[in-house]
LOLO-295207 format. One record per residue: z, x, y of N, C-alpha, C in turn; residue in one letter. Coordinates in pm, whole numbers, plus 50000, padded with zeros to 5 digits. Each point is the difference from the previous one (the first is absolute). Layout:
N
ZXYZXYZXYA
...
***
This chain:
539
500005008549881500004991550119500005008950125X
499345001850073499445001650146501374998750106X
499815009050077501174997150139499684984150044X
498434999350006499694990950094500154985049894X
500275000249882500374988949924501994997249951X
500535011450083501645001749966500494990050134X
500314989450009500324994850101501484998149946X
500774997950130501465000250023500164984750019X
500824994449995501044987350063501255004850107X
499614989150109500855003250090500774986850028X
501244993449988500234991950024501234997250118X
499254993650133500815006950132500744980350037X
501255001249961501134985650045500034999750091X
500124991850100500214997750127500244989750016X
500854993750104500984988550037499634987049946X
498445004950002499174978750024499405001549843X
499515011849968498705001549874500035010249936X
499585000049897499395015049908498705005550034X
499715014250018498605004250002500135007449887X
498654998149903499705004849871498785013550095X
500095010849990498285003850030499655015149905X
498924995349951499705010549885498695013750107X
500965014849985499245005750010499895015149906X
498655003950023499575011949901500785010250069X
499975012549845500425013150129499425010450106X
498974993150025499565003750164500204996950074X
500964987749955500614989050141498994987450042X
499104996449942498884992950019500394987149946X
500694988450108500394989649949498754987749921X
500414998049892499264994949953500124984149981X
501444996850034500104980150025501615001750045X
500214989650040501244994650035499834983950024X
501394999549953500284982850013501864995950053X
500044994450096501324994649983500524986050000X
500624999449956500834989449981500994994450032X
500394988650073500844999850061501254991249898X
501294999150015501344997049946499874984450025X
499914996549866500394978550029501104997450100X
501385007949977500724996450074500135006550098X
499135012850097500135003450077500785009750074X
500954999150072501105006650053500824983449986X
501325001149957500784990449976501194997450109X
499844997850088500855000850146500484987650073X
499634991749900500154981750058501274994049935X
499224998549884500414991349899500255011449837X
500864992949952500165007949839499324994049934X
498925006149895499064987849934500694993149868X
499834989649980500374985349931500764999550021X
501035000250141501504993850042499654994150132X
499355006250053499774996850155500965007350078X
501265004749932500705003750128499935010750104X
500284994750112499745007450135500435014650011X
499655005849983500165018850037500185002650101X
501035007350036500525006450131499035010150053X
499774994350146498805006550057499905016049955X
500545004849959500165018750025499755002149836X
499764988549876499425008249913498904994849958X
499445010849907498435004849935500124999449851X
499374994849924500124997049852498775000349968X
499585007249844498534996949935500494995049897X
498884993549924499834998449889499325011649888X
500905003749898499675010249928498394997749872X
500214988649986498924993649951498825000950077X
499735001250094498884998450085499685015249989X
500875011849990499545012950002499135003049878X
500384993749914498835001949834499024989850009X
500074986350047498724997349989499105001150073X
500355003150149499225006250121498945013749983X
501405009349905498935012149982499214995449867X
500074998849925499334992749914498524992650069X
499854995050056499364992250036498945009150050X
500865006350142498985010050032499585011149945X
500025003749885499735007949946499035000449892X
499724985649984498724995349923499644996050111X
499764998450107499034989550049498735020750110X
501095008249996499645012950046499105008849837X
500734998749904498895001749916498804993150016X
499974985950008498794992949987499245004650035X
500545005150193498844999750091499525015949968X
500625007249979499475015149996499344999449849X
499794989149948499284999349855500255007449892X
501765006049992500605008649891500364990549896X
500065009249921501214990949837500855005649996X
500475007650100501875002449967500055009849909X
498955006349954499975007449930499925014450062X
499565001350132500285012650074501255001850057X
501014993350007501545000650086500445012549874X
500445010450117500775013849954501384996650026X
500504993750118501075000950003500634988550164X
501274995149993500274990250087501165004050094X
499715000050095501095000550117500284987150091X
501274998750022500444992250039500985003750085X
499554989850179500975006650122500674984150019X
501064993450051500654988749991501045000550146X
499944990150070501105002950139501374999349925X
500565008150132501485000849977500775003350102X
501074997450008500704993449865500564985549939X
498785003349863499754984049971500394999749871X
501364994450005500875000749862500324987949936X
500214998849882500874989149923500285005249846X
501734987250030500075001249861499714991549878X
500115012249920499524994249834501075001949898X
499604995549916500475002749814499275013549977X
500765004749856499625010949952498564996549945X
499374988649948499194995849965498595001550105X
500695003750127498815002450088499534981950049X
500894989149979499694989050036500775000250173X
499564994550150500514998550094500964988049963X
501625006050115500614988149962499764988950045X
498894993850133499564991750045499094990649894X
499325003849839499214998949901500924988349926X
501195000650025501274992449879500014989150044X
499994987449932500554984950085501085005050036X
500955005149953501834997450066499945007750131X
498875009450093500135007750118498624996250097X
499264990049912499174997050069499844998150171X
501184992250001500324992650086501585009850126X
499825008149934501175013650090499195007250065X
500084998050155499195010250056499985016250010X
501135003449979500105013149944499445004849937X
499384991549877499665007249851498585000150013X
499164997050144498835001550036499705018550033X
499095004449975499475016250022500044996150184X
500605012550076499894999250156499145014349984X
499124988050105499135006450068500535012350089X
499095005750050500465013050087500404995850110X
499554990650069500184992350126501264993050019X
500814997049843500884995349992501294999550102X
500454995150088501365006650117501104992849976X
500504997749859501114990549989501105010349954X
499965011850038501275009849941500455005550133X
499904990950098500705012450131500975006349975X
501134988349970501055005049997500525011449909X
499265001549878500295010249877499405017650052X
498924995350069499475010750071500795009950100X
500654990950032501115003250125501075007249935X
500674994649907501075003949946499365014149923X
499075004949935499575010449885499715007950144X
499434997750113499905009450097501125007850030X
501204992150045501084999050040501145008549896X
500044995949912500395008849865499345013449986X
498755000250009499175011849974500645006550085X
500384999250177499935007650125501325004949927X
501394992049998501354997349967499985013549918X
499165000749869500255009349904499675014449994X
499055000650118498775007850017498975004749868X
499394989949965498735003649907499625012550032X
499745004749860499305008650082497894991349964X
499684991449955499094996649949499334990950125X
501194999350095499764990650136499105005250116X
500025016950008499075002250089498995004449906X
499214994949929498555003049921499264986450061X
500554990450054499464989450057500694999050120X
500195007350096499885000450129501474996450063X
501024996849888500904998450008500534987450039X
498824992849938500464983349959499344989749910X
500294993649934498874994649850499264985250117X
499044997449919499624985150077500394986749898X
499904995550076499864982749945499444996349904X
498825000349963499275000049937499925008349898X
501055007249966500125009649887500354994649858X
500095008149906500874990349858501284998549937X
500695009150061501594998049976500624988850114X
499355001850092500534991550096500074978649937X
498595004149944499154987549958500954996649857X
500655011149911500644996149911501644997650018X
500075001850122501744998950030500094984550064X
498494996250071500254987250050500264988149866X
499175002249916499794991149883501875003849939X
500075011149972501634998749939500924995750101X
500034997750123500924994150077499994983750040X
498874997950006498904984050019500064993349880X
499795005849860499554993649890500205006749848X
501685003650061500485010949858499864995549856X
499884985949968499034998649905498725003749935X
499055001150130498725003449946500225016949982X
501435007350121499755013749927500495000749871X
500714993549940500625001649893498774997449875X
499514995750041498944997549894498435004650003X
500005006750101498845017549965500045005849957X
499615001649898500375017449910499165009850073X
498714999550083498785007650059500204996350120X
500405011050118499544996550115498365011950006X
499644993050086498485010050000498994997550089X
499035009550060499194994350121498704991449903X
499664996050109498904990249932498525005849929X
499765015450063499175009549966500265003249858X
501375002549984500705008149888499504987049879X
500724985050035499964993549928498604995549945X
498715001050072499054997649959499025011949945X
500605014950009499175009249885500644997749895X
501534991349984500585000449866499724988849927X
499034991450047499474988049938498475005249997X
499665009750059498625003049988500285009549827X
500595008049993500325010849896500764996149873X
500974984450030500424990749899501275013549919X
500575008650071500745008749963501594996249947X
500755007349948501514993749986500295004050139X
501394993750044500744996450125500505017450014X
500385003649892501025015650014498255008650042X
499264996749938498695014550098499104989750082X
500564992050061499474991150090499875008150094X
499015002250137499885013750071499844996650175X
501175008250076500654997750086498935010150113X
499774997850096498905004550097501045007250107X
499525014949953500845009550096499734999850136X
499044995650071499374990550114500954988250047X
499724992149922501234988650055501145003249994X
500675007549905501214998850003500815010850118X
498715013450015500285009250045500274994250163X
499164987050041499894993350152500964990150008X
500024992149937500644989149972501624997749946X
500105010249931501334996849917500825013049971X
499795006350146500745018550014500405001649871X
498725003349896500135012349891499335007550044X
500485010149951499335017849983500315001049906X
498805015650026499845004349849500705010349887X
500785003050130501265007649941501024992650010X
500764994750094501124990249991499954985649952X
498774996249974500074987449925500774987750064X
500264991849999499954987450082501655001950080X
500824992450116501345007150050500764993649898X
501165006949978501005001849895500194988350025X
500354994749824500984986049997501685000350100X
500155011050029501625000150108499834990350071X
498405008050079499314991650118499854983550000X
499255003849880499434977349944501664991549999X
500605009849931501734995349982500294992150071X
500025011750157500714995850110499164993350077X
498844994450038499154986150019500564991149914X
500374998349886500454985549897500365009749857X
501034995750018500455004449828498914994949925X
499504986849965498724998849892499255008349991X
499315007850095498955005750088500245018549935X
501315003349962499965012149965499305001949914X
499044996549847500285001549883498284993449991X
499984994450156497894999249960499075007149960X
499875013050023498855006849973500405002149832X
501135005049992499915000649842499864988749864X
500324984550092499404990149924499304991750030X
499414997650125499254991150060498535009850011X
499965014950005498635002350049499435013849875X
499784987749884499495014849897498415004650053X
499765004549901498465008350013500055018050035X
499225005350026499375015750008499434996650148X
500025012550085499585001550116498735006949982X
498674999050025498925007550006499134993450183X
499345012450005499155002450148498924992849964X
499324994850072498874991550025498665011049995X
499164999949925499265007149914500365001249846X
501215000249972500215000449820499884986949973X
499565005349890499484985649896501864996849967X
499594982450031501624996649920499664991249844X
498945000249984499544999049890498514991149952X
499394996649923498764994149960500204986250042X
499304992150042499284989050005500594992249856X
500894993550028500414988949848498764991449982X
499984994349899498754987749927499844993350064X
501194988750031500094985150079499125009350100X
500535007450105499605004350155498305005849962X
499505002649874498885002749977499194991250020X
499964988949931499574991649977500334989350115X
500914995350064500024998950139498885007050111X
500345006550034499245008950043498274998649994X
499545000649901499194999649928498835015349948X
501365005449976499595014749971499735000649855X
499275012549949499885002249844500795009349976X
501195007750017500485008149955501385001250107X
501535004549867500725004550149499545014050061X
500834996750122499465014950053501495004850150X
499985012150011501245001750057500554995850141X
500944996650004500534989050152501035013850042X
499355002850120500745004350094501774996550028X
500865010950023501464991350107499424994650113X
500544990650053500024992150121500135007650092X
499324995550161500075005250126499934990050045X
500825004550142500404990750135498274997149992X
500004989250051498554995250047499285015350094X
500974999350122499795002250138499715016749931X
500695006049942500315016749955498235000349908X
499394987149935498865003949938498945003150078X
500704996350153498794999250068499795017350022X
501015006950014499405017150028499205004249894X
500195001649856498205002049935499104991150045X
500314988049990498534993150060499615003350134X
500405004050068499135003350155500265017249967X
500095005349905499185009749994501075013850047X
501015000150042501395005450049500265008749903X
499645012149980500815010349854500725008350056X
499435006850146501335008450060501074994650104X
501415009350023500474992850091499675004250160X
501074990250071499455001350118498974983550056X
499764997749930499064987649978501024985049978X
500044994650093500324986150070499344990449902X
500444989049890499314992549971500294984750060X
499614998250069500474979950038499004988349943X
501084994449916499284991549894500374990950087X
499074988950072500194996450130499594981749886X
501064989850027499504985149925501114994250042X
500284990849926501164989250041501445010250021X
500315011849977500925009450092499385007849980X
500405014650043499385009350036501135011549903X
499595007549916500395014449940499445008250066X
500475008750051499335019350010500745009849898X
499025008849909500765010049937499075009450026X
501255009250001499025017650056501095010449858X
498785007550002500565014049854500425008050127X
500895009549944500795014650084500325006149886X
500275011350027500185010249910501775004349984X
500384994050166501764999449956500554991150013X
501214998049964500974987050015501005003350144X
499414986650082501205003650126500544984250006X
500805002950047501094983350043498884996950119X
500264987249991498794992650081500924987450062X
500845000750102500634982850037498874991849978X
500024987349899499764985950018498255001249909X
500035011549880498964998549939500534990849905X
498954995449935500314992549863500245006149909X
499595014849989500965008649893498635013749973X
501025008049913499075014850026500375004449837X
498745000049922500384999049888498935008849935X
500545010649890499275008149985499144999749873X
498535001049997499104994449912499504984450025X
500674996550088500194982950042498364993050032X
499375009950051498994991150021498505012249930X
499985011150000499375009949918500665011649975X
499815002849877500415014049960500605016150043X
500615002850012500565013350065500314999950135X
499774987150064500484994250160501224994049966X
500404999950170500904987950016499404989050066X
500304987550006499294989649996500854996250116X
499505001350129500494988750061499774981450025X
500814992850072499644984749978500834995150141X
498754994250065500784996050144499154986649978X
500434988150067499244990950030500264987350090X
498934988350008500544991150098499684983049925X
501494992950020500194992249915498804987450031X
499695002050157498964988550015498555002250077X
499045000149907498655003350109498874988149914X
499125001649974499434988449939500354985150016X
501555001149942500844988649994500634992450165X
499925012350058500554995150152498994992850048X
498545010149999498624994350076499584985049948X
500335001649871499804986149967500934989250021X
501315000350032501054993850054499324990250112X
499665017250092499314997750139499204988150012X
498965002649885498854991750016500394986449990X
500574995749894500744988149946500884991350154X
500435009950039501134997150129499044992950088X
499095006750014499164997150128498854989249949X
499794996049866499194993650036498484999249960X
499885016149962498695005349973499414998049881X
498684992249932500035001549848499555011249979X
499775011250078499675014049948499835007750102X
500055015749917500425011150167498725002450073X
498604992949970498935009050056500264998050151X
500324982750050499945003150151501355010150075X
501034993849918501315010650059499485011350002X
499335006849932499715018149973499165001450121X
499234988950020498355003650089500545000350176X
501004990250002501055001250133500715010349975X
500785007049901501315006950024498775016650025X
498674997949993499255013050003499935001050137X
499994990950081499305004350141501215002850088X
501335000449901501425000750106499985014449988X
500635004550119500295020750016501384998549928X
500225010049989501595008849962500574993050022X
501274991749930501304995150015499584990450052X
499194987649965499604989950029500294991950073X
499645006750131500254991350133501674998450034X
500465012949988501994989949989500504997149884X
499584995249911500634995649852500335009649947X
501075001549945500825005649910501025000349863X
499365002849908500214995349909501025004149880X
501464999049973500705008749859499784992149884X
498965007149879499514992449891500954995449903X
500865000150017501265001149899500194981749926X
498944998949979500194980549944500445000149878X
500305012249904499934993849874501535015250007X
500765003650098501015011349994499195010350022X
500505017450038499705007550047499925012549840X
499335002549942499545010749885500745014050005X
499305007250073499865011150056499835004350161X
501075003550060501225009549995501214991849979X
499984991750024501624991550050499934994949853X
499494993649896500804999349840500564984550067X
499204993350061501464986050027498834991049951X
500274989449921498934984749963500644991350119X
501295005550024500524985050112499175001750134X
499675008350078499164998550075499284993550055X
499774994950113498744990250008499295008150105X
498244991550024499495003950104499604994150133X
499765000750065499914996050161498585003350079X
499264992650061499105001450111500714999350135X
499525005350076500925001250120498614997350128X
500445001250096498825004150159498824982349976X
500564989249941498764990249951499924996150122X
499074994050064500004991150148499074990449942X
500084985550103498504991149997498955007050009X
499875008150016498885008250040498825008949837X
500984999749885499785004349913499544992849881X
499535005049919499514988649855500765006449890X
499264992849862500125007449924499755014149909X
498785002750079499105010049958501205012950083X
500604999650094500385008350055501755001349924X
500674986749952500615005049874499845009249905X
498224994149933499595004449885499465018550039X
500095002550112499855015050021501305006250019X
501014992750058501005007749996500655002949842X
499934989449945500475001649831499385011849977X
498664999649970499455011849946499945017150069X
500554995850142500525016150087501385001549922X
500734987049955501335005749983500005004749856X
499184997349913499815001049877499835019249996X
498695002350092499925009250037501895014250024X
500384993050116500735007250049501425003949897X
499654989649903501065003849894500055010149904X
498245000349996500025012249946499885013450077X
499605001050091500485008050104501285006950017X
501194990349970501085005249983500405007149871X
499394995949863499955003949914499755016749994X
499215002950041499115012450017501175008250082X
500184994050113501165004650048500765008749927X
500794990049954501115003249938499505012049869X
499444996149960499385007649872499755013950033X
499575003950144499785011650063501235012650038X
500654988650054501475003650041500545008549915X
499744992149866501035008249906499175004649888X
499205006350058499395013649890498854993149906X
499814991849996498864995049913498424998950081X
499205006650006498735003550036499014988149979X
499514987950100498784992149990499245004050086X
498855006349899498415001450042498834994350033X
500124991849863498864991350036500474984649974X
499144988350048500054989449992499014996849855X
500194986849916499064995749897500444986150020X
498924990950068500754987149950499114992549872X
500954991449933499534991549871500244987050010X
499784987249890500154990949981499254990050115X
500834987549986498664990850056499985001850117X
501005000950061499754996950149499105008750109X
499955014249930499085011350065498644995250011X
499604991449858498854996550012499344989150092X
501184991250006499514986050042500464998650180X
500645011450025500584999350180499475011650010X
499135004650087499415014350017501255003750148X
499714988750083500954997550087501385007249994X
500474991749940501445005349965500125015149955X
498975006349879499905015450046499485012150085X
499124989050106500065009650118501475000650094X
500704986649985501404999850058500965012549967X
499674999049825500795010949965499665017950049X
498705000249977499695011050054500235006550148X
499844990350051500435000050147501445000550083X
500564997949895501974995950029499965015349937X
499495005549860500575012849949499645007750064X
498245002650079499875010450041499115004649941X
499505000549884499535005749812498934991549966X
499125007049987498904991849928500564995949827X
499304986849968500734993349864498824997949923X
500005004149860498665000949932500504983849944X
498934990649964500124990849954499145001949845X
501014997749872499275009349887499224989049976X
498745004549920498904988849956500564989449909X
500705000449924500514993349908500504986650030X
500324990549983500024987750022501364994649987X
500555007049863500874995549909500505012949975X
500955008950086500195010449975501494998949892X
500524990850034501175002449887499404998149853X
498894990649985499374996449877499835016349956X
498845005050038499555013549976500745005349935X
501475002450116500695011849962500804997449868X
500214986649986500384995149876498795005049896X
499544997050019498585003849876500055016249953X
500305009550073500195012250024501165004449913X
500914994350036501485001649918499864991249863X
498974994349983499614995349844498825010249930X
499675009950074499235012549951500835008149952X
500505001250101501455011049950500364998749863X
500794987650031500844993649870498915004249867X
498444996950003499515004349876499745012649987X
500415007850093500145015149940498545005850017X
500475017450021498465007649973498994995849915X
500554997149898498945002149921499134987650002X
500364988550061499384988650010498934998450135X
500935008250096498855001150159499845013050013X
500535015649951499125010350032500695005850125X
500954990150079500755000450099501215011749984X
499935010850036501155006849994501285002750035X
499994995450120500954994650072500014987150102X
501184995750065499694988950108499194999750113X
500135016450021499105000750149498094997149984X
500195006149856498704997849958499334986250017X
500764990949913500144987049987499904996050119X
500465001650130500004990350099498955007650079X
499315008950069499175007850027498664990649884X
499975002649913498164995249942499824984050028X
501524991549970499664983549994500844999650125X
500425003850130500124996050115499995005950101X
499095011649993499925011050088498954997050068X
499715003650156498284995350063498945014949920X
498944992050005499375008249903497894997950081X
500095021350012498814996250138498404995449905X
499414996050092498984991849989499974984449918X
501024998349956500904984650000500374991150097X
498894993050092501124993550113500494988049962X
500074997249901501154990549937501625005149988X
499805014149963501305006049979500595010050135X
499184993750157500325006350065501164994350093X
501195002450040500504993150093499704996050130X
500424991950034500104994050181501155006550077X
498935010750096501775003250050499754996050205X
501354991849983500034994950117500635011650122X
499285005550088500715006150100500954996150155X
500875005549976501054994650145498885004950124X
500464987750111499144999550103501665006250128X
499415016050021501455003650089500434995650087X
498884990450115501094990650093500624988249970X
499644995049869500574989749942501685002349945X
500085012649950500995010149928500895001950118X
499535002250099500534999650111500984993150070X
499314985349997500484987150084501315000549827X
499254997049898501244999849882501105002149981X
499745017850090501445003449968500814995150083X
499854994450136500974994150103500504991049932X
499064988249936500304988349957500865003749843X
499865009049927500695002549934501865004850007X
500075005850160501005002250060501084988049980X
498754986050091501034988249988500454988449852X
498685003949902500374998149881501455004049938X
500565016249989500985007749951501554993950084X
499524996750162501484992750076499994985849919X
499414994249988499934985749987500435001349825X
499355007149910501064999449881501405005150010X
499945010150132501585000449958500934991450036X
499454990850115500604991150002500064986549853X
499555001350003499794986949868500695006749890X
500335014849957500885002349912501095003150063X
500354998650032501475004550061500964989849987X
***
């Protein structure tokens, strides 16, 4: 079999849908299909109870993650006219942190009539914000004790993390903890239904856990003293609530089981990648092998991860984890909890059934849109400040203004957040060079990345790829099948041939947007009053 007949599976989760997209190892996408979740994002209602959910949480349905990819994954064979008979190997990137619990059986406890109906025993979404208070307290404890595991994330965990997410359920609904034997992210839980493995080598994603759930790889998750003193129950979790093996995203966690074969509609098993953060797949897919290199997986929130060669304390990263996002790096992870999701807020707010006219007005406004001023913080603040309680604010509005001049300030402030990011990242010893942006929004707002370019200063390559977390997922399912299956010798290799720009290819060439310097200019003033105006709002 031929390079150009070895095609990969990439299977990239995201909030609303699955993307299935099959490509060769030249990187030459050959189909994609996605699919979107019956039940959606679950934020209303609990399904077959009706009952009302407290505005601040996020719930999926775990069922919708197998038949979604499923779905798309024959309907992406179809179109690229394969029999499943060329898939070498499957990667899989999944948001996070998007956890629930199960039985040892690998069944969700939301799956049982007797928890059907317990909102707890639903998988939370990443978006999830119903643990303030647990968040507060493990911060607070952490500071109290002095972790030392506390400044590897900037020297505060977020909201949206998974211990936080498992202390709310044992304090809210100590029933349903009592009756998890598996806590686990939702990535984890679906290569272990892809691989049909026992629960004890069920396989734990040194990625998520390394971001999400302060393990390392030498100290291993914080001492039960620690869990103790959050809740006596709480001491004694990792050793019975969270079995499995830790492996990096590139190792195979094992073959393709029958059912998932035949699902699927593959002819053979074949090896499944560990799980990756969605957002972290996006650096092989846009093509990122050295550090120094900025990746912003820019969609309904926003991830940036950049490789470095050392580990420095970083106030208010999401965490600095080594091997975390490629090999022999440290992986950084900064990000912003609302961009996609805000603009579309926006749109909804105002009125609009779609952004073309807002975009076509918010183009002809200069710098800092007429007076408006904007702190994006609608969904809590990510990166630097670590707070979900947060909110955000427009400020300077007069009769005089519309919506379009909202819809530019959102996207300056979207901008200026990462601005500060960089900042900070600079400050303290970590080196950003270049810009790479990915995912949908680069493609579909050109707008919004001349904003960005223009607020940084830095020209921003926009990578060709469409579906860059898909890719990079596909990539880390090369891996997983090993040399001898792609010829691939190492990772850099691997991401260089199937996501590297490649000359006399202008398919595989990027878009790179350049900063306009009097624009950069007027920015940075207006960026001045951006930085007063959050400090007021956090304080």
């Amino acid at each position: 079999m031929s390079d150009t007949t070895k095609i990969a599976l990439g299977l990239d989760f995201g909030t609303e849908s699955v993307r299935a997209l099959l490509v060769d190892l030249d990187g030459r996408e050959q189909a994609s299909a996605v699919s979107a979740y019956q039940h959606g994002q679950i934020t209303d209602t609990l399904p077959g109870t009706g009952e009302k959910l407290p505005p601040n949480f996020a719930f999926q349905h775990p069922q919708d993650w197998i038949d979604s990819s499923a779905e798309a994954v024959q309907e992406a064979l179809k179109t690229a006219g394969l029999t499943g008979d060329e898939i070498i190997g499957i990667g899989v990137d999944f948001t996070s942190c998007t956890m629930l619990p199960a039985k040892r059986d690998g069944t969700p406890l939301c799956l049982l009539s007797e928890f059907a109906a317990e909102k707890f025993a639903w998988p939370k979404l990443w978006k999830h914000h119903g643990a303030e208070k647990q968040t507060e307290r493990i911060n607070q404890l952490a500071r109290e004790r002095d972790e030392p595991w506390l400044a590897r994330y900037g020297g505060i965990i977020g909201l949206e993390w998974f211990f936080p997410k498992v202390l709310e359920t044992l304090e809210e609904a100590p029933h349903v903890y009592d009756a998890t034997e598996v806590w686990l992210e939702a990535g984890d839980w679906f290569v272990w239904q892809l691989v049909g493995a026992d629960v004890d080598r069920l396989t734990r994603s040194t990625c998520q856990a390394g971001y999400k759930a302060m393990w390392h790889s030498n100290d291993g998750y914080p001492s039960s003293d620690f869990f103790g003193a959050l809740h006596p129950k709480l001491a004694d979790v990792v050793e019975t609530k969270m079995p499995g093996q830790m492996l990096a995203p590139g190792v195979s966690a094992g073959n393709l089981c029958d059912e998932m074969v035949q699902r699927f509609g593959l002819k053979k098993p074949v090896p499944v990648s560990a799980a990756t953060i969605d957002a972290h797949a996006g650096v092989p897919g846009a093509g990122a092998a050295d550090p120094g290199a900025m990746v912003m997986v820019m969609g309904t929130s926003s991830c940036h991860m950049l490789n470095a060669t050392d580990e420095q304390s970083v106030p208010g990263v999401a965490g600095v984890v080594e091997g975390g996002i490629l090999p022999g790096m440290f992986g950084y992870e900064t990000g912003q909890a609302a961009v996609g999701d805000a603009f579309d807020w926006l749109r909804q707010t105002v009125g609009e059934e779609n952004f073309d006219q807002l975009t076509e007005k918010a183009a002809t406004l200069p710098p800092g849109a007429e007076g408006v001023l904007c702190i994006d913080w609608f969904n809590g603040c990510r990166t630097p400040l670590m707070d979900g309680s947060l909110s955000g604010a427009f400020t300077g509005l007069t009769l005089g203004h519309g919506a379009h001049h909202m819809y530019r300030a959102l996207m300056e402030a979207s901008a200026f957040g990462v601005r500060w990011i960089v900042e900070i990242l600079r400050e303290n010893g970590v080196p950003v060079e270049q810009f790479i942006a990915t995912g949908g929004l680069p493609h579909h707002n050109p707008l919004l990345v001349q904003i960005y370019a223009d607020v940084l200063g830095k020209p921003i390559s926009v990578h060709p790829s469409k579906q860059g977390p898909a890719l990079g997922a596909a990539i880390l399912g090369v891996l997983a099948a090993g040399t001898e299956a792609s010829s691939f010798a190492t990772a850099r290799d691997a991401i260089l041939a199937m996501a590297g720009t490649k000359p006399g290819e202008p398919d595989r060439q990027p878009v790179v947007v350049q900063p306009d310097q009097e624009a950069h200019n007027a920015y940075s003033r207006v960026y001045a009053d951006y930085r007063k105006l959050g400090d007021f709002l956090a304080s």
